[in-house]
N, C-alpha and C positions, 0 to 999 in steps of 0.2 A: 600169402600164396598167390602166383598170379594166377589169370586166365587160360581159358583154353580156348581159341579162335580157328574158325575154321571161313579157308577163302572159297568162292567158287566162280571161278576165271582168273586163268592165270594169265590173260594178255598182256597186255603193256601195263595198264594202267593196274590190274593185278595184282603184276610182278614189283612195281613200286609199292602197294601195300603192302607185300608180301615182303620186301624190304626193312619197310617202317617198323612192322610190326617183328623183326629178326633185334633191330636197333632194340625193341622195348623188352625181346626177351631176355637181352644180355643184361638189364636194367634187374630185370626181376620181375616186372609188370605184369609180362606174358609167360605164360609157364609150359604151353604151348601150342606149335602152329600144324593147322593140315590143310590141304591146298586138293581142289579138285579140279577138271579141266576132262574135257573133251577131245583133247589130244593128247594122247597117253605118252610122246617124245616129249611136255613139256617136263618131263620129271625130272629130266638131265637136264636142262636149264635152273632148275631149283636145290640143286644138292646145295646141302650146309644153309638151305632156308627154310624148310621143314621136318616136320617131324614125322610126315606121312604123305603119300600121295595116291589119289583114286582117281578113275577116266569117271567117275558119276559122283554124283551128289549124295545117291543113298547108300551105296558100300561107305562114305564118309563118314556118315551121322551112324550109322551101323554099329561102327568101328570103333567108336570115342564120342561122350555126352561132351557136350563145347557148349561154354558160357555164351560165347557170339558167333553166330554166321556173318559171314558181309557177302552178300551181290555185286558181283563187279563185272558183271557180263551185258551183250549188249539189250537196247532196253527192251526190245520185243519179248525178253525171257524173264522180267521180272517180276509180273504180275505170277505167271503158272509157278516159277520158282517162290516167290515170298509165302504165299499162299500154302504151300506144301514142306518148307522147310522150317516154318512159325513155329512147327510143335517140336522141335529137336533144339531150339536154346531159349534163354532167357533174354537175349538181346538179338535184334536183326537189324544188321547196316545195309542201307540198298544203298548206290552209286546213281549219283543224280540221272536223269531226271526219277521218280518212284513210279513212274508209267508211260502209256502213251495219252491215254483218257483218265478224265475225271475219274470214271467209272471203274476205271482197274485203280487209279489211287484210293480209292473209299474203299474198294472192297480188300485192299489189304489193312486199312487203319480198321477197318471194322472186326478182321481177321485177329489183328495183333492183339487189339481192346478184348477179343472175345476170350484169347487166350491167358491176359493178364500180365503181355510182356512188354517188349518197350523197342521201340523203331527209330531210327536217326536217319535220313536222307543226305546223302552227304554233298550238301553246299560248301564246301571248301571252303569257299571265301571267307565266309562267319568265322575261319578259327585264324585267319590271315593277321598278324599281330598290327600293321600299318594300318589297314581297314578296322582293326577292333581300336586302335587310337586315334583314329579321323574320326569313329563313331561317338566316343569318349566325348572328345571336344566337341562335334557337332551338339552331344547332347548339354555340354557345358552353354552353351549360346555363342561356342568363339565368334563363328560367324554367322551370327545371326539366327534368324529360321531358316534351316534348309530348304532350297527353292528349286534345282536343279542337282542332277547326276547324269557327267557326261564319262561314259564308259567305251573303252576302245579296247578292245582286243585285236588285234590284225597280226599273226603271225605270217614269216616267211614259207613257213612248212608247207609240203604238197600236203593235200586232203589226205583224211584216214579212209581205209579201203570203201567203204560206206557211210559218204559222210552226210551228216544232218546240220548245218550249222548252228540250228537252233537249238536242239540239244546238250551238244559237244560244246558249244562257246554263248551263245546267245542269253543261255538261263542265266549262265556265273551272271551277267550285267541285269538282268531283271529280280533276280534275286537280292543282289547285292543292292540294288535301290529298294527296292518292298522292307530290307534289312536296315537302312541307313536312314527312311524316311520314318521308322517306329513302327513296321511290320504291320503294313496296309497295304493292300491289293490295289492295281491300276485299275481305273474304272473307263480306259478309252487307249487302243493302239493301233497304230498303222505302221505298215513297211513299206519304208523311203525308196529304196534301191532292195533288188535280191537280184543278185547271180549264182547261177548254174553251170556243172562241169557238162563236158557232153554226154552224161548220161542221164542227165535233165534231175540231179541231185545239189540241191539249195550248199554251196560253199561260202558266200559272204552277204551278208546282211545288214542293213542299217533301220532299226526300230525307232520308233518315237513310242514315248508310252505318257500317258495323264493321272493323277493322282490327285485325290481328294483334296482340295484347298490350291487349287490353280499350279500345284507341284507338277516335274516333268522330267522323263529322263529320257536321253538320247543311248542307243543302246552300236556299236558300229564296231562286226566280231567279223572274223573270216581268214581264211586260208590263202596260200599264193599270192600275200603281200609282195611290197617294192619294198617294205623297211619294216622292221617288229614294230610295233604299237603297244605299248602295254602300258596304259592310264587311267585313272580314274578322279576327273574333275568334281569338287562338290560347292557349287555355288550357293552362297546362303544371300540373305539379304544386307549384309554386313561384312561379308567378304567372302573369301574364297579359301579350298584346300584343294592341293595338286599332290596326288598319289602317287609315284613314278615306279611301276609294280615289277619291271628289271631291273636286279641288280642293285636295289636300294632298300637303305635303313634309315630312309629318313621322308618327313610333308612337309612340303611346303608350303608355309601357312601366309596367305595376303591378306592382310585388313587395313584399316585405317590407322591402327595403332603398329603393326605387323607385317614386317618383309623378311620372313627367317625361316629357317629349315628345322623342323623339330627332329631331332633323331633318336631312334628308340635302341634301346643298349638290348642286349641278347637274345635277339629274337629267333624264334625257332621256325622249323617248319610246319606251315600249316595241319601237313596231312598227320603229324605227328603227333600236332594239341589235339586236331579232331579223334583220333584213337584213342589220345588219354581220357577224352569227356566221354567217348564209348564206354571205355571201361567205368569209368565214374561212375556210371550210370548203375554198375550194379553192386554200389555198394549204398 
């Protein structure tokens, strides 16, 4: 029997879960979906993608017990929201980043542990099948020990209405090195370059970050590029892997031994594996 999932924000990034999880109910996975939103016109945008729709969160959980919530709204809301919708499922997806402070992150894992349920933050990237096969071989020794992660995000796009670029693009690249170097925390960061739109809101950024045993990633994310950017260099001591994160199914792998293009046969969409390991999770 599958699940019963319930979204709460049907914005963009939402309305793409709200998607995924349409895909998984025709599968069987999902058994079903209800979608809540603070603009009660979003419900005509969603015909034939749920199975319910509410302007609040608590007419929701009211209405239908649901295996999973997910948070997809922006971050300022998900500490009050995690906090208070904990006791209405067995599983709760928040949408990166899981706060603004330390202090709202602890106090929802504290929240969740007290409950007895189970939390997933959704780094994306971790279910990215090229990144889960760079990490594969990194851990194999293709190249070497890993020593470097150079991460570029630069889209074309104008900024989202209130943008953070740290947030919205910066984490995927600090994440995805804390994930790639065997999930250790930087112990030292500075910001190269930061620009700002004119309402004095951070749009592009370039981080350096330091990592236990002389490792280091360059982090260079941002909006209102000249050209998309979408790469993730992994320099090891022994050679190299080149991620090329548009439009490709294949790394390029450089070594000594090594000038080839690995390519990976069926890969799926990220946001897709991440919802299956959601649900995985409660069985």
């Amino acid at each position: 029997m599958g699940v019963k999932v319930g979204i709460i924000g049907c914005g963009r990034w939402g309305t793409v879960h709200l998607n995924t999880l349409n895909s998984l109910k025709k599968m069987g996975t999902v058994s079903e979906i209800h979608a809540c939103d603070l603009i009660p016109s979003k419900e005509v945008d969603l015909t034939g993608l749920i199975d319910s729709f509410c302007a609040n969160w608590q007419t929701m959980v009211e209405s239908v017990e649901l295996d999973i919530i997910a948070i997809v709204t922006p971050v300022e809301t998900h500490c009050e929201l995690a906090l208070q919708v904990i006791d209405y499922c067995k599983v709760l997806f928040i949408e990166k980043p899981i706060g603004l402070t330390q202090l709202e992150a602890s106090a929802i894992i504290s929240k969740v542990e007290e409950r007895g349920g189970n939390l997933l933050v959704g780094h994306i990237l971790r279910f990215h099948d090229l990144i889960n096969q760079a990490n594969n071989l990194i851990s194999k020794g293709t190249i070497g020990e890993l020593q470097r992660v150079d991460f570029s995000r630069i889209t074309t796009r104008a900024p989202p209405k209130n943008p953070n670029v740290f947030d919205a693009l910066a984490i995927h690249g600090i994440d995805t090195a804390c994930y790639c170097f065997g999930e250790i925390e930087p112990v030292g960061a500075s910001i190269d370059n930061l620009s700002f739109n004119n309402k004095n809101q951070p749009i592009h950024a370039r981080i350096s970050l330091e990592f236990p045993g002389a490792k280091e990633a360059s982090i260079d994310v941002g909006w209102n590029g000249d050209l998309e950017a979408r790469e993730i260099v992994f320099s090891g001591s022994e050679g190299k892997m080149i991620v090329e994160m548009k439009n490709s199914n294949s790394i390029k792998l450089l070594t000594k031994e090594h000038d080839k293009s690995i390519v990976i046969e069926n890969t799926q969409l990220p946001l897709k594996r991440e919802w299956e390991y959601v649900i995985e999770t409660l069985n």
